[in-house]
C-alpha positions in Angstrom: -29.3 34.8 -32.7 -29.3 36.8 -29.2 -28.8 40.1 -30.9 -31.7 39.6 -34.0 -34.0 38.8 -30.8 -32.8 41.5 -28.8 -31.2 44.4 -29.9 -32.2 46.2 -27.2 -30.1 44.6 -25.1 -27.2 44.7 -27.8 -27.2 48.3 -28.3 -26.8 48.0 -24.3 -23.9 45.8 -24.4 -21.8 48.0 -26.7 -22.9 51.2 -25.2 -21.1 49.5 -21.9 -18.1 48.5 -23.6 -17.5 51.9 -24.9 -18.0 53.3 -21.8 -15.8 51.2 -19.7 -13.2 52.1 -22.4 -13.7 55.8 -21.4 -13.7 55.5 -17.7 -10.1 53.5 -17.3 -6.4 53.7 -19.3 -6.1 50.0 -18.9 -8.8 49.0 -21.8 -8.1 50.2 -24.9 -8.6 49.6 -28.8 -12.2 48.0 -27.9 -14.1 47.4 -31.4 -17.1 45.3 -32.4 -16.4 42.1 -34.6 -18.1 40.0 -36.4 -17.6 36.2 -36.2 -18.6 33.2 -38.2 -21.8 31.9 -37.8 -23.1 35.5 -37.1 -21.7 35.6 -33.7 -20.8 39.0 -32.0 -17.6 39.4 -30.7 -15.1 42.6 -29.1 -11.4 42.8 -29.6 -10.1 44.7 -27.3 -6.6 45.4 -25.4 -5.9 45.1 -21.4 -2.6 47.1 -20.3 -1.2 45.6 -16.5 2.5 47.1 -15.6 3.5 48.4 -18.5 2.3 45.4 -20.9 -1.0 45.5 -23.4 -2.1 42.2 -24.3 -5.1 41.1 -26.9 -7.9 39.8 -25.8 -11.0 38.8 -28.0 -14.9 38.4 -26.1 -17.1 36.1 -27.8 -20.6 36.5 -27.3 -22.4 32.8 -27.4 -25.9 32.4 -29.5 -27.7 32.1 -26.5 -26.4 35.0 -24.4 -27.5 36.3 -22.1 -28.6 33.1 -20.9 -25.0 31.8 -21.3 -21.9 33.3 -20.5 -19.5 35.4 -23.2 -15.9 33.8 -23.3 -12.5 35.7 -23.3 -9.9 34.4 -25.0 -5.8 35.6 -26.0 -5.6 37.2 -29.7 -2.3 36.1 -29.4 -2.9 32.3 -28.8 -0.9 32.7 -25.3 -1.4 31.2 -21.8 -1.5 33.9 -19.3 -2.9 32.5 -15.9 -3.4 29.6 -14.4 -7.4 30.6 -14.6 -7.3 29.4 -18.0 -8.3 26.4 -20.2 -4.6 25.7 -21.8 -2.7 27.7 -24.2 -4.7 30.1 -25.8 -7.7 29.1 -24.0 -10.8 30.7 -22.3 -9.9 32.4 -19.2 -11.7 31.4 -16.4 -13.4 34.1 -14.8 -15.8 35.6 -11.2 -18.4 34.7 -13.8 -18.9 31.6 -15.6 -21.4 28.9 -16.4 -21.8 27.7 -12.6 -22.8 30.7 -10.9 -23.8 33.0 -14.3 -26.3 35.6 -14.1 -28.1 37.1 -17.3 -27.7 40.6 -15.9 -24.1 40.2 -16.0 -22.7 41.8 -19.3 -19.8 42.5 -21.5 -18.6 44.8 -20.1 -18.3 43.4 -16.8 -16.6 40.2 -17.9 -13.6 42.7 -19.7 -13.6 44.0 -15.6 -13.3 40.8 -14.4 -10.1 39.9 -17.1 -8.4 43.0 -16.0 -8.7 42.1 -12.3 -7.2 38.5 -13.0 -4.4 39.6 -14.8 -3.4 42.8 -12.5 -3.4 40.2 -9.8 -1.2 37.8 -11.6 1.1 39.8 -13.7 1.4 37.0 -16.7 5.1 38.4 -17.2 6.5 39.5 -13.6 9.2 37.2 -12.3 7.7 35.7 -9.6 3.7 35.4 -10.7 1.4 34.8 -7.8 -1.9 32.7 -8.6 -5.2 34.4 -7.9 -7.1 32.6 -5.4 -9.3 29.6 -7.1 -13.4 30.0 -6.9 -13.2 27.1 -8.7 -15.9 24.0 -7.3 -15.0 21.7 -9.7 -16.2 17.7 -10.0 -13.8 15.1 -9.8 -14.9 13.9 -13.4 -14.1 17.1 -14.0 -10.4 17.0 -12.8 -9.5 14.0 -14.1 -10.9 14.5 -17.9 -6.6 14.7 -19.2 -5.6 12.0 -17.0 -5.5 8.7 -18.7 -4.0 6.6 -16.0 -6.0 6.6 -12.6 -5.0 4.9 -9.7 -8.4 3.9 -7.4 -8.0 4.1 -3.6 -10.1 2.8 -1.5 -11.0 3.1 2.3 -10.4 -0.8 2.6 -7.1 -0.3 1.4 -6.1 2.8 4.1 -7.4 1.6 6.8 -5.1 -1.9 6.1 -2.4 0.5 5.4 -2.9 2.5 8.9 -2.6 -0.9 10.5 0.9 -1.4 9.1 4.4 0.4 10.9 6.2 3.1 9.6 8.0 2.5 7.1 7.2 -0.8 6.1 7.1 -3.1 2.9 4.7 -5.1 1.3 4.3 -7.2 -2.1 1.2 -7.6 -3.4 -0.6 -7.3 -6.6 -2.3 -4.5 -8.7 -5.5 -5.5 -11.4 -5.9 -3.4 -14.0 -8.8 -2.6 -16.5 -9.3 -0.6 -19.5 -13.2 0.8 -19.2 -14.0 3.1 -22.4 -12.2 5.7 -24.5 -8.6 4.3 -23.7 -8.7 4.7 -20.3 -6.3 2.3 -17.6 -7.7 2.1 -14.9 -5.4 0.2 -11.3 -6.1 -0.5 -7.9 -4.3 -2.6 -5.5 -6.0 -6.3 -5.5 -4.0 -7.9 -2.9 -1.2 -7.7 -0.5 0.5 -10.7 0.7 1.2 -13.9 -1.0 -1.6 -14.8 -3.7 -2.2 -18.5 -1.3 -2.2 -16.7 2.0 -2.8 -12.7 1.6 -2.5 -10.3 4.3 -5.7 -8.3 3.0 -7.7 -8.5 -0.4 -9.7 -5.5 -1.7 -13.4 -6.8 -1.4 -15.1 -3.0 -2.1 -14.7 -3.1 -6.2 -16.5 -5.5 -8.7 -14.2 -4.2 -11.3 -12.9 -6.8 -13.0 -8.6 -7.0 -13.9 -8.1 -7.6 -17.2 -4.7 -7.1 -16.6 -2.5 -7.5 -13.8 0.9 -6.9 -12.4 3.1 -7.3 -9.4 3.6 -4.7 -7.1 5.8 -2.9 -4.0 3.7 -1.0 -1.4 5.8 1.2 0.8 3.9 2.2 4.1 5.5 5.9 4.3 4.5 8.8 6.6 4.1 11.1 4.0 3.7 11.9 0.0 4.2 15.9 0.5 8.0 15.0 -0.8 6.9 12.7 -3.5 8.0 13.7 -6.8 4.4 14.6 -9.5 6.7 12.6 -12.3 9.6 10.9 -11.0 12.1 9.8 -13.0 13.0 5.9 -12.5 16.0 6.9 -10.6 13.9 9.1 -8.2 11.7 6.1 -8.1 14.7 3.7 -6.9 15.4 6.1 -3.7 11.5 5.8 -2.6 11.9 2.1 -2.9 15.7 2.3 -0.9 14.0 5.3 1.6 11.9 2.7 2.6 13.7 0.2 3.2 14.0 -2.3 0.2 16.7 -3.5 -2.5 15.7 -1.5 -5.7 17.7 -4.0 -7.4 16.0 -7.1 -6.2 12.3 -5.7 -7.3 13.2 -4.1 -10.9 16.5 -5.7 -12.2 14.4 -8.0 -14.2 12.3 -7.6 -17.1 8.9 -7.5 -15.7 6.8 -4.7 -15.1 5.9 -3.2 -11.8 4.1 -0.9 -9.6 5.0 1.1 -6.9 2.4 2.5 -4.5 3.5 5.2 -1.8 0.5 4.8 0.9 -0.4 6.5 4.1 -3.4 6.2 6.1 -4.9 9.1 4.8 -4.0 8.8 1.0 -2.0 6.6 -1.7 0.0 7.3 -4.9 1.1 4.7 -7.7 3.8 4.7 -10.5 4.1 1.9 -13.3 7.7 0.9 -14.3 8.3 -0.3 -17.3 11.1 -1.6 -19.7 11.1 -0.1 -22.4 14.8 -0.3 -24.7 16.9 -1.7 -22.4 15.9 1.1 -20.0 13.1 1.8 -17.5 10.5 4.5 -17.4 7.6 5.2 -15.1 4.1 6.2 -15.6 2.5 8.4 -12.8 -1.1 7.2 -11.9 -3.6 9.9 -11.1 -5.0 9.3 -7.6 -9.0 8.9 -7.3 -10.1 8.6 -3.8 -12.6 6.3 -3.6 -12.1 6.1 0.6 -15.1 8.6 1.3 -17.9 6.0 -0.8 -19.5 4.7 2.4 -22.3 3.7 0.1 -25.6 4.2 1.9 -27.9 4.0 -0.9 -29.5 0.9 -0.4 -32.0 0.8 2.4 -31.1 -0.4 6.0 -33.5 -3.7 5.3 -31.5 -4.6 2.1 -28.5 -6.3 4.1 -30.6 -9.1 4.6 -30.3 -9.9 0.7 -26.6 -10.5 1.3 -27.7 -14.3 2.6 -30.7 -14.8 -0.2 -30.2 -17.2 -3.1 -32.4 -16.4 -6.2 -32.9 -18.9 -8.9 -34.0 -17.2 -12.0 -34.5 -18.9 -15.2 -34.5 -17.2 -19.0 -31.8 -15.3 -19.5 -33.2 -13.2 -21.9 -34.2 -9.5 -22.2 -36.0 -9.8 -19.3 -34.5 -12.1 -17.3 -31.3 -10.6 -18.0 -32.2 -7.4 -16.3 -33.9 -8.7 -13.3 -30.7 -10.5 -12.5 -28.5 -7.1 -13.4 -31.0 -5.4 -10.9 -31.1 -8.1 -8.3 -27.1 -8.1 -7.8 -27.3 -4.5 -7.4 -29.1 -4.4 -4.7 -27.3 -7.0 -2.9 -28.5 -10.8 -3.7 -25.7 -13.0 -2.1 -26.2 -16.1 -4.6 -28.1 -16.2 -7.8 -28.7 -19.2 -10.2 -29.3 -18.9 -13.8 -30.4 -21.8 -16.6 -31.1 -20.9 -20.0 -29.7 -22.7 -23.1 -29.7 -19.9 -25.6 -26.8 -17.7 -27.2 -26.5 -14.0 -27.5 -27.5 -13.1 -31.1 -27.2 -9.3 -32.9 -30.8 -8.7 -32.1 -31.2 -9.4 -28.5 -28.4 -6.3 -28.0 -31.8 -4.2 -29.1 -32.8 -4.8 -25.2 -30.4 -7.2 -23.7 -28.3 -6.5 -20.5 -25.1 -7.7 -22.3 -23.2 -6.0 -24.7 -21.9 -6.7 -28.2 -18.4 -8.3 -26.6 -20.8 -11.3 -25.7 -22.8 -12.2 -29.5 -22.0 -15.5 -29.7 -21.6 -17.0 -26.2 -24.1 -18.6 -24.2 -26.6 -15.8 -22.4 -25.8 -17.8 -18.8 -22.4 -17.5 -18.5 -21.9 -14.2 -20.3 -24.4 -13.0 -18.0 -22.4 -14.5 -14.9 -19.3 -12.6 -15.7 -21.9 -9.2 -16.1 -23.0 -9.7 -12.3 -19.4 -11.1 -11.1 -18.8 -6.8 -12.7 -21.7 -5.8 -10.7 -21.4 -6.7 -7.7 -18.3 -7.8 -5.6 -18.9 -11.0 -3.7 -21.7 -12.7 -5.1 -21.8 -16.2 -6.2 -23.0 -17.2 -9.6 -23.8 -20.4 -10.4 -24.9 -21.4 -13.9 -26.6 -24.0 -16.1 -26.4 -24.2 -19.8 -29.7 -26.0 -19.9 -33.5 -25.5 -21.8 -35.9 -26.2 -18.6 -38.8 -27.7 -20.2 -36.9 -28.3 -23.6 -35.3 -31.6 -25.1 -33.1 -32.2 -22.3 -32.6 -35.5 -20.3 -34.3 -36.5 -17.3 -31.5 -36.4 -15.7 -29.9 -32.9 -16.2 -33.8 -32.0 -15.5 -33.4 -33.7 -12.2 -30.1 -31.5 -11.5 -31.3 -28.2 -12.1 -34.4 -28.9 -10.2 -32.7 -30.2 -7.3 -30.6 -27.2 -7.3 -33.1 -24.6 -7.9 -34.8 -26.4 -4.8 -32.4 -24.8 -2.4 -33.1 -21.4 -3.8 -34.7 -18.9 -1.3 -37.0 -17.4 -4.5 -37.5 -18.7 -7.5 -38.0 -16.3 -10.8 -39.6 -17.4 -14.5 -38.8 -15.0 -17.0 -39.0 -17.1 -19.8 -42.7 -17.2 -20.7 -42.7 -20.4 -21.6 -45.6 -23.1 -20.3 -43.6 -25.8 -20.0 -40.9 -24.3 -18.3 -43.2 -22.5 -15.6 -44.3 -26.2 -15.1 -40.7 -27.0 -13.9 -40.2 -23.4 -12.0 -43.2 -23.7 -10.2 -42.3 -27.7 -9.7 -39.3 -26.4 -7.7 -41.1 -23.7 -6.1 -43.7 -25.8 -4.2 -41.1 -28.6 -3.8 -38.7 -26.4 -1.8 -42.0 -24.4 -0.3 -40.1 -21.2 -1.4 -41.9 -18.6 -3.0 -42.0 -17.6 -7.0 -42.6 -14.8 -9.2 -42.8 -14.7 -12.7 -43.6 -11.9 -15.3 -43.7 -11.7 -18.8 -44.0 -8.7 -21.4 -46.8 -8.7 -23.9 -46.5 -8.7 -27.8 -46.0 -5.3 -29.5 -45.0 -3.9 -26.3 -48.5 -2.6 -24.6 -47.4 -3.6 -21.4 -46.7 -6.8 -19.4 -47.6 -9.1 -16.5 -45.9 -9.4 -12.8 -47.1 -12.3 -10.2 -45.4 -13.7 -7.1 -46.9 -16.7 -4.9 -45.7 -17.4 -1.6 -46.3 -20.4 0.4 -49.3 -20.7 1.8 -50.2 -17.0 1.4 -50.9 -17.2 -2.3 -52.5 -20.4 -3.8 -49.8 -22.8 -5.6 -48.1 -21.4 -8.9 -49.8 -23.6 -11.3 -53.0 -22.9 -9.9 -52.4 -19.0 -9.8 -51.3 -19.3 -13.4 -54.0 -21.0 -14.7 -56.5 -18.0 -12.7 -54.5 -15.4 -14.5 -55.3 -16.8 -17.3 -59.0 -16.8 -17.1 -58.4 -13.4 -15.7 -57.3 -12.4 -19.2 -59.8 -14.4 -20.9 -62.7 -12.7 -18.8 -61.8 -9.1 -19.4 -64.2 -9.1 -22.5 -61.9 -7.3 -24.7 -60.4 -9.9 -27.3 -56.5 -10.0 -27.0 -55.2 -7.9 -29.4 -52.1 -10.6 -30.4 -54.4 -12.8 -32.3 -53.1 -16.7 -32.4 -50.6 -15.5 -29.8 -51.4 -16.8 -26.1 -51.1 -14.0 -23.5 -47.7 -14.3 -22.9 -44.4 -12.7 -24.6 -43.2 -16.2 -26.1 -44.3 -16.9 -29.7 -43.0 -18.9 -32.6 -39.2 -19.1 -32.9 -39.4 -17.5 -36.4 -41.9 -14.8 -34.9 -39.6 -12.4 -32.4 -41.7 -10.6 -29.8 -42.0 -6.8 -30.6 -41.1 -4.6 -27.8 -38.5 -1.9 -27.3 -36.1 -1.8 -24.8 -38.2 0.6 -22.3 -40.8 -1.8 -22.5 -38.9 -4.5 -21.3 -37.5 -2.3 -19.0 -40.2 -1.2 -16.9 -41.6 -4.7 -16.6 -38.3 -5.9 -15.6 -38.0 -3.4 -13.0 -41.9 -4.3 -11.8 -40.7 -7.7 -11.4 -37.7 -7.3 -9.3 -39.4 -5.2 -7.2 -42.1 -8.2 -6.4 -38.8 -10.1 -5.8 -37.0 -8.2 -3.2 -39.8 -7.0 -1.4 -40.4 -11.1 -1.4 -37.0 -11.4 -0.1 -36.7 -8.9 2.6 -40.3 -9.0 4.3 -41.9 -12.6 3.3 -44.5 -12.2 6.1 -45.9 -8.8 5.6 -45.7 -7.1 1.7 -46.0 -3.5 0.8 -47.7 -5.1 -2.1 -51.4 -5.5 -1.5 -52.0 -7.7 -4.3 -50.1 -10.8 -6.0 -50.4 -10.1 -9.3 -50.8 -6.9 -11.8 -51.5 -6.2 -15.7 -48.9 -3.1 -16.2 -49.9 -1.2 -19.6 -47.6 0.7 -21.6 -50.2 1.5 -24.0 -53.6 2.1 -24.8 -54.4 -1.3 -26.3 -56.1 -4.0 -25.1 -58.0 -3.3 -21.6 -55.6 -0.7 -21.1 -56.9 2.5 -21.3 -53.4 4.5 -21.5 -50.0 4.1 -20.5 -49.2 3.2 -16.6 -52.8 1.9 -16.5 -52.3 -0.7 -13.7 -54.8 -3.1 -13.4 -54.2 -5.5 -9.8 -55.0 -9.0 -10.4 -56.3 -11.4 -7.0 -56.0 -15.2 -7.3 -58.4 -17.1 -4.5 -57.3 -19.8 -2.7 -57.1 -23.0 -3.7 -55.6 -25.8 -1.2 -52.4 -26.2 0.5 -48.7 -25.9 -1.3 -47.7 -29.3 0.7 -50.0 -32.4 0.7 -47.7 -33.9 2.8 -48.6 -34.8 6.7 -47.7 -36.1 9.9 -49.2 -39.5 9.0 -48.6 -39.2 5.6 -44.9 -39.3 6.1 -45.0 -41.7 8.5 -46.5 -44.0 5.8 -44.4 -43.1 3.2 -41.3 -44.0 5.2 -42.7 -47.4 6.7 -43.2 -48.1 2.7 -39.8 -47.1 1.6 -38.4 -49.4 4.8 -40.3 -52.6 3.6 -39.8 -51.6 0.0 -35.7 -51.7 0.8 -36.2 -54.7 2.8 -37.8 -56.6 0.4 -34.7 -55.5 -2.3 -31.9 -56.6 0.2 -33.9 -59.6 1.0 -33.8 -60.4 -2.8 -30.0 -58.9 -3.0 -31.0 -56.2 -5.7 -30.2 -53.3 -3.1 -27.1 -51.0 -4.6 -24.9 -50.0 -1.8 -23.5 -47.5 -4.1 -19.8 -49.2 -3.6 
């Protein structure tokens, strides 16, 4: 407790009080008191025209690192500097701009000052003027409803005459701790709209209809209109109340100008209607900005990743953030209780399939991207066929990621890679968590995948230390009964090595700020890592061309394939797919 640890500066603070009591009339009845948990508080009395009223300081356990708080005796609300009925005043001094030498004393000044400038019971009470820099998390902390503006919408809004009408429709969401969120989706018909909000990825659980009115201004708007009030904005602008609410749907109203927008939700609620007032957040200033200039270019790049997993799972979370236009994933296994121990997803997905609960995660992330997803073990029991499909499609991909640590499914990844001539990384976290593994090949630059895999892994083998996991290979991947040990963190910061191989991949394929391929990232001292962050950069040699095919080759291959199809017409076995 402050005063046990300094009862110097105790004996100070009351010696101030007492004295402040002597110099002015206004304070009076100012007495020590002690509170529970051996707190040190004052009651004392402040006198404005005529009027005493009760205040009590309460000294924090940290002062005078912390501000004291003055609060009503009397449980009242006397200023609009104050945190609700009965609640702290808000004062010159306070935790944003607090300084320890500030005492006591001064904060009973500082009440006095607000109160003799607002005169809690004069008829006509003028506010004090605000110092108040507050947050808009901040303001909105009461407000359950929120209505999201954003500068897509007013600037189509500024484009419309004065007053005008438009229908659209409003998506809303219910994010944590019973909160609605609503922000126009649409205006115009839902086959041919006149604009469509492309700046939020937040996705509508929840939708109604709604009635924009273009006005010139919302100083006359109501804070809480009644429905009836509501009725003459709708007829002020121009429309038939009746024909938007004399049904039984719900609806929303937005009042919009170029500069700002307000929403109400009518509802039916026994026979009669009622309106909820949405509190406005301006979202119309978020220009963004804090991606690099060079990330635009991701906007046209198509990744294929494969493992949806821990890993994989946040590579692909990280990859949409930053602005991938088109990402693939294929993996065939469910979301169980355990992978929520380091998994992108959430509890709402246990049970579903990691691909397509992952898809709806990045379709949240990021507005506009294209997801397409295959429910499929590469390098499992699957047919030849469905093998072919995914192959053929992760062909097309501009980069190519393996974050499955599986052998057999690298085979197919890198397969696809040097098929396509596209470029792969791959990474993989090692058992127990003492660090992981990041590669990436290019074409040409970097000898084939298979053959860069198979250097990293007499790499590993020549480090002379012997690897710590035993029967386990190198990788992350061990028996299904055997889950790999590693906390989320872990995964984490390989995840994030990873994706950075990726878009640096993406955005400069010629020239990389990474002067090696490869890199052993320890999280631990174990193995041949000497302490955590121990980074240890991995070359792989070259080792022939990613295409065998040339010039003559192909010429030969397609005067074959001519007499080949010859000979099968000749012999009337040719399929002419009819």
């Amino acid at each position: 407790m402050w005063w046990v640890q300094n009862p110097v500066r105790a004996k100070q603070e009351v010696a101030a009080i007492e004295k402040l009591q002597i110099d002015h009339s206004w304070l009076s009845t100012a007495a020590p008191r002690a509170l529970p948990a051996f707190r040190l508080g004052f009651d004392f009395d402040i006198t404005v025209s005529g009027i005493t009223y009760p205040f009590l300081l309460t000294y924090p356990a940290l002062f005078p690192a912390a501000p004291p708080q003055i609060t009503p005796r009397d449980g009242r609300r006397l200023s609009g500097h104050q945190y609700g009925d009965g609640g702290e005043l808000c004062l010159e001094y306070r935790a944003d701009n607090w300084d320890p030498a500030v005492t006591g004393a001064i904060m009973i000044e500082s009440a006095h000052r607000l109160l003799a400038a607002e005169d809690p019971d004069a008829e006509h009470r003028a506010p004090a003027p605000s110092a108040h820099h507050t947050s808009t998390g901040q303001d909105l902390r009461g407000q359950t409803f929120r209505f999201l503006v954003t500068r897509s919408l007013l600037e189509h809004v500024g484009t419309l005459p004065c007053p005008s009408i438009q229908q659209g429709f409003v998506k809303e969401a219910q994010p944590p701790k019973k909160i609605w969120t609503a922000h126009v989706g649409r205006l115009g018909s839902e086959t041919a709209p006149d604009w469509v909000e492309t700046g939020l990825s937040i996705p509508g659980t929840a939708g109604e209809a709604c009635l924009l009115l273009r006005v010139a201004s919302l100083d006359s708007v109501p804070i809480r209109p009644g429905h009836a009030a509501l009725e003459r904005l709708v007829q002020d602008a121009g429309a038939t109340p009746a024909e938007f609410f004399d049904d039984h749907s719900n609806r929303f109203v937005v009042l919009a100008t170029e500069h700002s927008a307000r929403a109400f939700f009518s509802y039916l609620k026994a026979g009669e209607r009622h309106v909820i007032p949405y509190q406005t957040v301006d979202f119309s200033d978020d220009v963004g900005g804090r991606l690099p200039s060079s990330y635009a270019t991701l906007h046209s790049k198509k990744v294929g990743l494969v493992g949806c997993g821990s890993l994989g799972s946040k590579i692909a979370a990280s990859l949409a953030r930053c602005g991938v236009g088109a990402i693939v994933l294929v993996d065939d296994d469910i979301l169980k209780p355990g992978n929520l121990l380091r998994h992108e997803l959430d509890g709402g997905s246990v049970g579903a399939h990691k691909v397509e609960a992952l898809e709806a995660r990045l379709l949240a992330l990021a507005s506009g991207i294209k997801v397409r997803v295959f429910r499929f073990a590469l390098g499992g029991q699957e047919s030849s066929g469905g093998t072919a499909i995914v192959l053929d499609e992760l062909a097309t991909c501009d980069l190519l990621v393996d974050a499955t640590a599986d052998a057999h499914a690298f085979n197919f990844v890198a397969a696809a890679a040097r098929s396509g001539l596209h470029p792969m990384v791959w990474a993989e976290v090692y058992a127990g968590g003492i660090g992981g593994f990041v590669a990436r090949v290019r074409p040409d630059k970097e000898p084939p995948p298979h053959s860069a895999r198979r250097q990293y892994l007499t790499w590993c083998h020549d480090q002379g230390v012997p690897w710590h996991g035993g029967d386990r290979e190198y990788g992350a991947a061990g028996p299904d009964d055997r889950p790999l040990i590693a906390d989320d963190a872990d995964v984490a910061v390989i995840a994030a090595h990873a994706t950075r191989l990726a878009l640096d991949t993406l955005i400069q394929p010629a020239e990389s700020a990474f002067p090696h391929p490869a890199y052993a990232v320890g999280l631990a001292a174990a193995w041949i890592f000497t302490a955590p962050f121990d980074t240890r950069p991995i070359d792989f040699v070259p080792d022939g061309p990613w295409s065998t095919s040339t010039p003559e080759r192909t010429e030969e291959a397609i005067d074959f394939m001519v007499a080949l199809l010859k000979k099968a017409k000749d012999e009337g076995r040719t399929d002419t797919g009819g």
